[in-house]
C-alpha positions as CSV (number, residue, x, y, z in Angstrom):
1,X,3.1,30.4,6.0
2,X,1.0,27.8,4.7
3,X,-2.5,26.7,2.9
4,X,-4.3,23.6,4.5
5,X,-7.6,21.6,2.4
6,X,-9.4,18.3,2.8
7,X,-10.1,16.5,-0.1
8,X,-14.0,14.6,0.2
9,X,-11.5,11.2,1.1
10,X,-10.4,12.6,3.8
11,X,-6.8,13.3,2.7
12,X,-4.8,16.3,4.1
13,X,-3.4,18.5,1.8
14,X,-0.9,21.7,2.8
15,X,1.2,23.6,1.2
16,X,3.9,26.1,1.3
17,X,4.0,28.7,-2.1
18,X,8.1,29.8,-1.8
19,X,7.9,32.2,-5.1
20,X,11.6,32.5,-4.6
21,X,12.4,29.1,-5.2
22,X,13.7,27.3,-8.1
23,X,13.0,23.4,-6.2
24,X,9.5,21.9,-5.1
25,X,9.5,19.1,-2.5
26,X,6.5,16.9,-1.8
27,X,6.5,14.9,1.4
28,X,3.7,12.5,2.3
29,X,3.7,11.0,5.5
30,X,1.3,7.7,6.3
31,X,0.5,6.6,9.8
32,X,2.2,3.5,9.5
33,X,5.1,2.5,11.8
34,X,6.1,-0.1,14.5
35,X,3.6,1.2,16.8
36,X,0.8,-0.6,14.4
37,X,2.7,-3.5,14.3
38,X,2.2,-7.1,16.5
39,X,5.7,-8.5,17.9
40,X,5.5,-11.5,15.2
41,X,5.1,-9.1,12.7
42,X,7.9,-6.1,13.6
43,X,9.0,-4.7,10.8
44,X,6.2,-4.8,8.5
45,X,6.2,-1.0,7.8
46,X,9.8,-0.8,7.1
47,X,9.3,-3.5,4.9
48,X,6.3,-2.1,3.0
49,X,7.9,1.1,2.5
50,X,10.8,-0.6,0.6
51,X,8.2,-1.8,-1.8
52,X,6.7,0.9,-3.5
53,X,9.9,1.5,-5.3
54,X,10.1,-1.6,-7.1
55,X,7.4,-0.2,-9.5
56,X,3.9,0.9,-9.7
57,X,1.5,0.9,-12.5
58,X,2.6,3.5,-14.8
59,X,6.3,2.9,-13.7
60,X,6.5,-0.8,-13.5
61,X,10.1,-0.7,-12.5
62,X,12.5,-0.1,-9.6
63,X,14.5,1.7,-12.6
64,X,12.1,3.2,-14.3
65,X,10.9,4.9,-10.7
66,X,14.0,6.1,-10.0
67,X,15.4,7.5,-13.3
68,X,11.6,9.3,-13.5
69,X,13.1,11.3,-10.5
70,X,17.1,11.2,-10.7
71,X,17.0,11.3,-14.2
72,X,15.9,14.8,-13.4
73,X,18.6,15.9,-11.0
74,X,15.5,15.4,-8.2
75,X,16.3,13.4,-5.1
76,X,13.8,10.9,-3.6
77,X,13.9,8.6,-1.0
78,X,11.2,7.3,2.1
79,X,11.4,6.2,5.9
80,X,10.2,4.2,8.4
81,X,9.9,5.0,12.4
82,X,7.6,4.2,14.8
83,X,4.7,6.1,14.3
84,X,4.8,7.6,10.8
85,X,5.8,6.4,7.1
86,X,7.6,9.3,5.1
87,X,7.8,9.4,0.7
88,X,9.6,12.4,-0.3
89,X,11.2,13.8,-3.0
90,X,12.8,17.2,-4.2
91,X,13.2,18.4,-7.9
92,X,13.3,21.6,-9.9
93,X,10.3,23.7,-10.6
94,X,9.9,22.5,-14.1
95,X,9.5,18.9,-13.5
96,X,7.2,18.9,-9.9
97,X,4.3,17.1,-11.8
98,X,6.0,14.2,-13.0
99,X,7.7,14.2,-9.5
100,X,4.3,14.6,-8.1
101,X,2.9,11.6,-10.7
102,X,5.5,9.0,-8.9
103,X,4.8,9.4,-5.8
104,X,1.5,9.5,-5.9
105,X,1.5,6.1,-7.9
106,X,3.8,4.7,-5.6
107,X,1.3,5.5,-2.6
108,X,-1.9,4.2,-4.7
109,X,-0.7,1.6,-7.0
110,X,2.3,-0.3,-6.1
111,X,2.4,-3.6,-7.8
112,X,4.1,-5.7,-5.4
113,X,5.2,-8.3,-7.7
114,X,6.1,-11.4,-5.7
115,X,9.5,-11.8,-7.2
116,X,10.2,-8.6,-6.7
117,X,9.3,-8.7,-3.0
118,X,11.5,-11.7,-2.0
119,X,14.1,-9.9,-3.2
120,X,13.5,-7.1,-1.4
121,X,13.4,-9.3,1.7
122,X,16.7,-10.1,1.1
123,X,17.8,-6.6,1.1
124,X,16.5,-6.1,4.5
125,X,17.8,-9.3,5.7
126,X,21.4,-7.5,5.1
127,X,19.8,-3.8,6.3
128,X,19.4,-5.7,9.5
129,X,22.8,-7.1,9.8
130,X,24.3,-3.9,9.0
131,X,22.8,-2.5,11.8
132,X,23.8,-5.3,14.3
133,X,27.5,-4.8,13.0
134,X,27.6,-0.8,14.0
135,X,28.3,-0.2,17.2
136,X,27.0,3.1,17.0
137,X,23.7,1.9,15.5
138,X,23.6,-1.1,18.1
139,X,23.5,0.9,21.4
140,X,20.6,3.2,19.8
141,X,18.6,0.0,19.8
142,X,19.6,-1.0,23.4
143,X,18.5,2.4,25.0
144,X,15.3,2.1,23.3
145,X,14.9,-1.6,25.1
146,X,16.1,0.0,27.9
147,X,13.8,2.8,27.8
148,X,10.5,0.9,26.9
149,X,11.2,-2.9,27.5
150,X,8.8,-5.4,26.1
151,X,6.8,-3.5,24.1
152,X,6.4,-1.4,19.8
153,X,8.1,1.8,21.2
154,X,11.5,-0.3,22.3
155,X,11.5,-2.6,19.3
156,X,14.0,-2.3,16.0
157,X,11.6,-0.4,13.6
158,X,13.3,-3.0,11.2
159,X,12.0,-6.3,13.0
160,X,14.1,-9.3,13.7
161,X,15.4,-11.3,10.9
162,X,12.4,-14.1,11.8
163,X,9.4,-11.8,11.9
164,X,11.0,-10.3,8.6
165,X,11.2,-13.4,6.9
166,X,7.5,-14.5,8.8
167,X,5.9,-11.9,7.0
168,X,3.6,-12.6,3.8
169,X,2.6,-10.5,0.4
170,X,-0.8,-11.4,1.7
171,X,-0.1,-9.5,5.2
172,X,1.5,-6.9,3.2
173,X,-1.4,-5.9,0.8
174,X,-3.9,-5.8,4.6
175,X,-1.9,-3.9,6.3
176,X,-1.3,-1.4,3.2
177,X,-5.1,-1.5,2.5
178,X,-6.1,-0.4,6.1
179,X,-2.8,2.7,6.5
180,X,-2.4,3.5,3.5
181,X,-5.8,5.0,3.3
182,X,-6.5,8.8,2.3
183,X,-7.9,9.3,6.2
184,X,-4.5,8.2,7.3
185,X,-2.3,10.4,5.5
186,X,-0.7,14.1,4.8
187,X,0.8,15.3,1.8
188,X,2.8,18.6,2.0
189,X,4.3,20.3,-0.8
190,X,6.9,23.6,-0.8
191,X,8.2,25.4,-3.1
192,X,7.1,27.6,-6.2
193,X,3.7,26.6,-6.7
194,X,-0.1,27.4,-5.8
195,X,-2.0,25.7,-3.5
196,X,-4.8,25.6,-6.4
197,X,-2.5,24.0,-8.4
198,X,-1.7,20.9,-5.9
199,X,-5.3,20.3,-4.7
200,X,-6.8,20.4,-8.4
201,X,-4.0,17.7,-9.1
202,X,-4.8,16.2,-5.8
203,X,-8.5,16.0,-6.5
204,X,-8.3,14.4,-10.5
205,X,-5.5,11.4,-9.2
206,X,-6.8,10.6,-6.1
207,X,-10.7,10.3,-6.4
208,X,-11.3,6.3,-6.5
209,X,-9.0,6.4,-3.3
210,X,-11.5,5.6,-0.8
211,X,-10.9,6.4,3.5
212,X,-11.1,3.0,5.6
213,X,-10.6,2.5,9.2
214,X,-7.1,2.4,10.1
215,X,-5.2,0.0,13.0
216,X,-4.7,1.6,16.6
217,X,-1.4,2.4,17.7
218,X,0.1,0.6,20.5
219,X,0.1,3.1,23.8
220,X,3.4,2.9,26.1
221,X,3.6,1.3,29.1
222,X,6.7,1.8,31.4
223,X,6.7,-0.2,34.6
224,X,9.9,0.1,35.5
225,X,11.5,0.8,39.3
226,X,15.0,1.8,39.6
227,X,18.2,2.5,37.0
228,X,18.8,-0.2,34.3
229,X,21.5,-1.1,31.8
230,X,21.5,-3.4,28.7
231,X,25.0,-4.3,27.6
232,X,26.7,-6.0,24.2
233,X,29.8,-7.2,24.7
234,X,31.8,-7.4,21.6
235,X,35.7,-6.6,20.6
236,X,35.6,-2.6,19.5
237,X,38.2,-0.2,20.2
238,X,36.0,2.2,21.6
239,X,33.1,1.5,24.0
240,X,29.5,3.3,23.2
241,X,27.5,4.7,25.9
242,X,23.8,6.0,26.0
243,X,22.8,7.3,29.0
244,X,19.0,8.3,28.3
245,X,16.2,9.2,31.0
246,X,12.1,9.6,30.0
247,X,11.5,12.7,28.4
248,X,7.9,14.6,27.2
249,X,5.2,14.0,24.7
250,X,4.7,15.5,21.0
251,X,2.3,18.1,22.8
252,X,4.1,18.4,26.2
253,X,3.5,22.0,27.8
254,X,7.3,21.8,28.7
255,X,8.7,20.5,25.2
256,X,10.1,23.9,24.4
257,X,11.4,24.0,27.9
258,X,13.2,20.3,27.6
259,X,14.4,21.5,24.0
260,X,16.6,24.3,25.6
261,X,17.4,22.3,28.3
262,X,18.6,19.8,25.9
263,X,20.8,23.0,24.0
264,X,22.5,23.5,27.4
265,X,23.2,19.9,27.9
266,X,24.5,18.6,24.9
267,X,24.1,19.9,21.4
268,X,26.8,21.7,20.1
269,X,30.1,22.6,21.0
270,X,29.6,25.3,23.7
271,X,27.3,22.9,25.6
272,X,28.1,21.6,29.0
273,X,29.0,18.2,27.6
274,X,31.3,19.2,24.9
275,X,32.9,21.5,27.2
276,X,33.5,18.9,30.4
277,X,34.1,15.7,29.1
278,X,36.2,16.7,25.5
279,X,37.7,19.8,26.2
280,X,38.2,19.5,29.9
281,X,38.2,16.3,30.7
282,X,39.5,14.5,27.2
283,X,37.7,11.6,28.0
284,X,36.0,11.7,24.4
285,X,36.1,12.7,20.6
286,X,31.7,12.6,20.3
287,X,29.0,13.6,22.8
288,X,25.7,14.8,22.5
289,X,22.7,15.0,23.5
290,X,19.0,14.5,21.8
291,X,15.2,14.8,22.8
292,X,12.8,12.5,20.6
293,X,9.0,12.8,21.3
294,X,6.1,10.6,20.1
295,X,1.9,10.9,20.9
296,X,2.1,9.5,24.5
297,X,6.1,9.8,25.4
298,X,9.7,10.6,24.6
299,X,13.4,10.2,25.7
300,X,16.8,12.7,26.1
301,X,19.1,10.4,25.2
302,X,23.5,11.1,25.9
303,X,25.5,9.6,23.4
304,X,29.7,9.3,23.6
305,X,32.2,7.0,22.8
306,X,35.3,6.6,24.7
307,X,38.2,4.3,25.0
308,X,36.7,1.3,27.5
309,X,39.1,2.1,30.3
310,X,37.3,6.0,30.5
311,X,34.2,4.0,30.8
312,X,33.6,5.0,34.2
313,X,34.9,8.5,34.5
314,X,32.9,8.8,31.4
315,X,29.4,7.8,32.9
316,X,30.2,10.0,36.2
317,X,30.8,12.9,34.2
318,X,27.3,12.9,32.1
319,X,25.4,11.9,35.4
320,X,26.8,14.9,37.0
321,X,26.0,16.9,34.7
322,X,22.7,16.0,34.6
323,X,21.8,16.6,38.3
324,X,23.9,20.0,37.6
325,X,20.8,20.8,35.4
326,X,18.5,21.1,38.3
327,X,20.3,24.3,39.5
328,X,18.9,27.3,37.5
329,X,20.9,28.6,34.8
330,X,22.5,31.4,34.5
331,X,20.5,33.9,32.7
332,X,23.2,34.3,29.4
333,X,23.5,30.8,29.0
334,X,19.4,30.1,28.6
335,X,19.7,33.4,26.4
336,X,22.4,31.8,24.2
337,X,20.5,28.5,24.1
338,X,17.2,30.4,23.1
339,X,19.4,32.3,20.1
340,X,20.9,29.3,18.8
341,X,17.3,27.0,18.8
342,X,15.5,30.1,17.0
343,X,18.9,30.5,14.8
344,X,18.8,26.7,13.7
345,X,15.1,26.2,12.7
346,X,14.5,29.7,10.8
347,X,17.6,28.8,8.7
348,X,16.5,24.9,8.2
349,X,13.2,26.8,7.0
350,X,14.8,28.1,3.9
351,X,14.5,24.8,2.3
352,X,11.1,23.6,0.3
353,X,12.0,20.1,1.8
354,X,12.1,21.3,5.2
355,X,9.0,23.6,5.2
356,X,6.9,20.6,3.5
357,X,8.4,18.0,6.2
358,X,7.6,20.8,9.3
359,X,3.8,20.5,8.4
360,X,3.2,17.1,7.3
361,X,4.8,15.7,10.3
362,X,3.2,18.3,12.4
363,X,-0.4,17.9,10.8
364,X,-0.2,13.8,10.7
365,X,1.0,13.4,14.8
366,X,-0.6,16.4,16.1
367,X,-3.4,17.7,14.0
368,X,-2.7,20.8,14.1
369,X,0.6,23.1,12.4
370,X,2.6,25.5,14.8
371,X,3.9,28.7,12.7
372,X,7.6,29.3,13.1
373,X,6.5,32.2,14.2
374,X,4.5,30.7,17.4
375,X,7.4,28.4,17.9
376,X,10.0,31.6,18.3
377,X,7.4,32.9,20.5
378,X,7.2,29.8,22.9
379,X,10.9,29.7,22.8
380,X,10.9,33.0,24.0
381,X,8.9,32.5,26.9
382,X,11.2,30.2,28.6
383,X,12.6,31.0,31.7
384,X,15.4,29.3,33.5
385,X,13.1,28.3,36.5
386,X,11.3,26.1,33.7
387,X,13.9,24.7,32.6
388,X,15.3,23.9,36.3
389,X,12.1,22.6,36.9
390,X,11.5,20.1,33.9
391,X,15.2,18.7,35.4
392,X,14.1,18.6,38.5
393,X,11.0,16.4,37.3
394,X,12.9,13.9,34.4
395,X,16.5,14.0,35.6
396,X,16.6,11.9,38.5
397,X,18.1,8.3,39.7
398,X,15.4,6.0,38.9
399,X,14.7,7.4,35.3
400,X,18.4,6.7,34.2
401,X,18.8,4.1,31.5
402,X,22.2,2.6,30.3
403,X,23.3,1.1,27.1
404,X,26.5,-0.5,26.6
405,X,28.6,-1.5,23.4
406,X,32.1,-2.5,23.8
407,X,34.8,-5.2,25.5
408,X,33.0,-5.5,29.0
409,X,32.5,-9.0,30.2
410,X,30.0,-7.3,33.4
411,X,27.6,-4.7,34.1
412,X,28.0,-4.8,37.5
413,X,30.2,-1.7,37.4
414,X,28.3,0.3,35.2
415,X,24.9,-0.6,37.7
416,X,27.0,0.8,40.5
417,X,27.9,4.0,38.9
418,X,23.7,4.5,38.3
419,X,23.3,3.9,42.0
């Protein structure tokens, strides 16, 4: 499936040659995200990776940047989460090394003009409140205080609006000096070109970039003894639940097995979610379920929204649910779950941006790239007593974690109905 070479810096370089494609996507991922950051400094990632697209060396502006890769029909655009910086773009064949050009420029040589940065603060300044207004955007940051209080892992990935406007061009240039470093990053490409091709390219723009030793991640720490819940009170129509318990670890033995589990639980419409609490129950328009996992932990997090007064019958429902996942499952519903998992990431596969993203993310958190192929096969292997048993293990009482957005003046009932 793919091609893997390190340059003499130290830079990871893989690639995917899709002959049958007419688009080539680059993605390079930098280990830079609120895990590297101090508290008086969150957000400092976020706010680098805004930067580089206000103009680099040979592209000195935030137009000229863009048109270099719209003006193309290409699509470009970055992002920031807690463990990992992502550049990508996608273009057509024709025009990959011009694509290729910008990025790399915007990696290596951003200018960071002052005036241009202050601006750009600004910008964040009213990311941040956008986020704050969404209730839906607002309870995502609860459970993640819920899950890891005190600590990088719960933290907006954003910052606050003080440690945004705390931070300093000075700061900015360190912390880009020590992670954005050869050593420290990935660069996948997909689509219809050689491996050859991208190295030699790799090798000619990138030789004065030099490997340094990057900042340490911040490990997790979760000292916590019995249920909690985080609430916001504010006037919406609806009120927005997460119900979200510990999950596993990037490189888990039972990730596969929490992924079906997940499938069963709540993704998609024939999961047991869907089913209870919108078509049997009524009690909402959107639920799901998600896993996340990171170096050291994870989450499986239940998202719905409900009108306030199905608050409760809501809550009761998921929680049921979840202790029904400690029974082992029928045989044609692990089956189902196993077709749809396979289904979903061998069409997603299809696309150049998708194959590059699979192994840089892959290659920068784990060191190491799992075939489709191996990943059908560990799907495969899953049997129901796994999954009842990773349930068993994450799904209990004192794991659960509640967030709250909506019209409630106490959480004393929602504390009761984690009891």
């Amino acid at each position: 499936m793919f091609q893997r070479s390190v340059l003499d810096n130290q830079l990871r370089v893989l690639t995917s040659t899709m002959p049958h494609t007419r688009s080539v996507s680059i993605v390079i991922c930098v280990g830079a995200g609120s895990r590297y950051e101090p508290e008086d400094k969150a957000g400092l990632s976020h706010f680098l990776e805004h930067l580089p697209f206000k103009g680099t060396k040979d592209w000195p502006t935030a137009k000229a940047v863009s048109e270099a890769i719209e003006g193309v029909g290409g699509v470009m655009n970055a992002s920031t989460d807690r463990e990992m910086t992502a550049f990508w773009c996608k273009v057509a064949q024709p025009h990959f090394k011009t694509a290729f050009s910008v990025l790399l420029d915007m990696l290596i040589n951003p200018l960071l003009d002052p005036e241009e940065l202050e601006k750009e603060r600004e910008v964040i300044q009213e990311e941040l409140r956008m986020t704050n207004d969404h209730p839906t955007y607002k309870v995502d940051l609860l459970i993640d205080e819920a899950l890891w209080p005190n600590q990088a892992m719960g933290r907006d990935v954003g910052g606050t609006a003080d440690s945004v406007e705390a931070i300093t061009k000075e700061e900015i240039q360190e912390y880009m000096r020590r992670q954005y470093n050869p050593a420290n990053t990935v660069i996948a490409v997909a689509g219809n070109i050689t491996h050859e091709e991208v190295v030699h390219m790799l090798e000619e723009t990138t030789y004065g970039w030099q490997p340094v030793e990057s900042l340490d991640w911040e490990p997790v720490n979760v000292d916590i003894q019995g249920p909690t819940v985080l609430m916001d009170q504010r006037r919406t129509d609806q009120t927005h639940l997460c119900l979200a318990l510990p999950g596993v670890a990037l490189d888990d033995p039972d990730r596969y097995n929490l992924a079906l589990l997940n499938v069963m639980l709540g993704d998609g419409m024939s999961s047991r979610l869907f089913q209870n609490l919108r078509e049997r129950q009524s009690l909402t328009y959107d639920i799901s379920s998600s896993t996340n996992h990171f170096r050291d932990c994870g989450s499986v997090v239940v998202y719905c929204g409900v009108e306030p007064k199905k608050s409760r019958p809501a809550i009761k429902a998921v929680v049921e649910e979840l202790h029904g996942m400690h029974i082992e499952a029928p045989e044609e519903e692990l089956h189902k779950a196993k077709e749809y998992t396979k289904g979903r990431l061998l069409l997603r596969l299809e696309d150049s941006r998708s194959v590059a993203t699979w192994l840089a993310t892959q290659e920068l958190l784990q060191g190491h790239v799992a075939t489709p192929e191996q990943a059908v096969e560990r799907i495969d292997g899953v049997t129901t007593s796994d999954v009842a048993r990773v349930a068993q293990n994450l799904f209990c009482q004192e794991n659960l974690r509640l967030a709250v957005v909506g019209p409630h003046r106490s959480d004393k009932l929602f504390h009761k109905l984690l009891q």
